[in-house]
C-alpha positions, 0 to 999 in steps of 0.5 A, a space after each residue: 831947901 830945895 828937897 823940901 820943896 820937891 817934898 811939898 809939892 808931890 805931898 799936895 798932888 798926893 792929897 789932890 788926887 786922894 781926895 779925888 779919888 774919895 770924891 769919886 767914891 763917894 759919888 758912886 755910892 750916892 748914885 747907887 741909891 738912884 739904881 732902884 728906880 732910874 737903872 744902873 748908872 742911871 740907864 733906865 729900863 722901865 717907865 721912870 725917867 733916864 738920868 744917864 746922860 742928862 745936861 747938868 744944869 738941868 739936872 741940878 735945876 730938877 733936883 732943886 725945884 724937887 727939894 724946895 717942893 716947886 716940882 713934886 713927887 711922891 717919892 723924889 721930894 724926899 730924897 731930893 732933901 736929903 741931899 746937900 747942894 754940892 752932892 746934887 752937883 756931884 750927881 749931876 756931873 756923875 750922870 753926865 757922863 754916863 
């Protein structure tokens, strides 16, 4: 009984750390798409805003007035939308540590 134990509990840190690792994955490849216009890892080189580094409140508060058309822009409604609340959060949280 005890094994099987040890065996479920190494099971669960496996997966957790599996989905971690997805999760982390997955962000990079949804702050790619940011690249074009606001730089790598969001370090901006030209006249569009800096991501990198910004507090994640306001970066979930930003993305949220983009997506409801409270904020607009030509092009950052668009994308705004397309993104799920808990992928706005991802987001936020990758370019706080950036």
């Amino acid at each position: 009984m005890r094994s099987y134990s040890v065996f479920l509990c190494l099971l669960v840190l496996f997966v957790s750390n599996s989905a971690m690792a997805e999760g982390a994955r997955n962000v990079s490849l949804l702050a790619s798409s940011c690249a074009a216009c606001h730089g790598t890892n969001g370090h901006s080189v030209g006249g569009t805003p800096s991501l990198a580094g910004l507090n994640k409140l306001y970066f979930i508060q930003q993305m949220k007035e983009f997506k409801s058309g409270k904020r607009s822009s030509t092009v950052m409604v668009s994308h705004a939308s397309g993104y799920t609340d808990e992928e706005i959060e991802l987001l936020a949280s990758y370019f706080s540590k950036q």
